[in-house]
C-alpha positions as CSV (number, residue, x, y, z in Angstrom):
1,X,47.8,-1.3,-115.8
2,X,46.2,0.3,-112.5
3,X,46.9,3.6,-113.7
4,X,45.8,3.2,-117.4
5,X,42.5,1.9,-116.3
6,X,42.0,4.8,-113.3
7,X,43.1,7.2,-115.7
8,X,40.7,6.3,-118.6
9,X,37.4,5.9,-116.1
10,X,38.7,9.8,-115.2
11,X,38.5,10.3,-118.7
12,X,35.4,9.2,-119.4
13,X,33.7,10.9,-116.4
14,X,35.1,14.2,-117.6
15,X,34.8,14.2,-120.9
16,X,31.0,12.5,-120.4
17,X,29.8,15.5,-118.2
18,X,28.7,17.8,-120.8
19,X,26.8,14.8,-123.1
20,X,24.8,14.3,-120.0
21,X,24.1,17.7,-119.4
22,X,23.4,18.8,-122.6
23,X,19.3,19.0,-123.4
24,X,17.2,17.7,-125.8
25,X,16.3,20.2,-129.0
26,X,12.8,18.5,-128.4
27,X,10.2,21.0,-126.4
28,X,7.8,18.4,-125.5
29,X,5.3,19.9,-127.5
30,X,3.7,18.1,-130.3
31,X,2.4,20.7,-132.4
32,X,-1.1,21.6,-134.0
33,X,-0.9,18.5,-136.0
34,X,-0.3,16.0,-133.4
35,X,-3.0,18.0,-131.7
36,X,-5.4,17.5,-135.0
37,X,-4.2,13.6,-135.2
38,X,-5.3,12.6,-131.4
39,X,-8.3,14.9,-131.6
40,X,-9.5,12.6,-134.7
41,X,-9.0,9.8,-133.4
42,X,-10.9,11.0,-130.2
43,X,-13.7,11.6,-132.5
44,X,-13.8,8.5,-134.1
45,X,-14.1,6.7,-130.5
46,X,-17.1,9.5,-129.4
47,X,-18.8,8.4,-132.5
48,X,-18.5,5.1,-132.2
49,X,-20.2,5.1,-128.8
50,X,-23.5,6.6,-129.0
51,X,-24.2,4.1,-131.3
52,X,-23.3,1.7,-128.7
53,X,-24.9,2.9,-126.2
54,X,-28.2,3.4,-127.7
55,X,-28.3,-0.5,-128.5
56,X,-27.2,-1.1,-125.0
57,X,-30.1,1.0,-123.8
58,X,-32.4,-0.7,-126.5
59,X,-31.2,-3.9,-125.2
60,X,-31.8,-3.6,-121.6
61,X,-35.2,-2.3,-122.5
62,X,-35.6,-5.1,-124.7
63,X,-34.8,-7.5,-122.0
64,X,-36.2,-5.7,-118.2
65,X,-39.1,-3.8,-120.3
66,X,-41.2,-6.5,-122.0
67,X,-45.3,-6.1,-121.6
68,X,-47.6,-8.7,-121.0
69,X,-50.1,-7.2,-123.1
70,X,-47.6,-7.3,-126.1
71,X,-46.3,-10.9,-125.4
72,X,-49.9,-12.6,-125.1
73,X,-50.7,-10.5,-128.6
74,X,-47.8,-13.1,-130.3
């Protein structure tokens, strides 16, 4: 039983050697249109904050800015 069991493990250690070493057909690369999807999506999140960022500048001016003149007027 020893022998069946040390023979198979050196079986499988040989015989596994060139699956490990064998590479991947991928090149890591994703390509002009996984370059076109990520740059979209980039652009979606640019546009979405200058919007923000104008109302958070319009905010903080709203709330730090405030002139007497304009407040005794209401």
């Amino acid at each position: 039983m020893k022998n069946t069991v040390r023979n198979t493990l050196i079986a499988m250690a040989i015989f596994s050697t060139s699956a490990f070493a064998a590479g991947s057909n991928v090149s890591g690369e994703g390509g002009l249109l996984v370059s076109l999807f990520v740059g979209f999506f980039a652009l979606i999140i640019v546009f979405q904050l200058v919007p923000a960022a104008l109302m958070l500048i319009g905010l903080f001016k709203g709330l730090f800015g405030h002139d007497e003149s304009k407040v005794a007027e209401h």
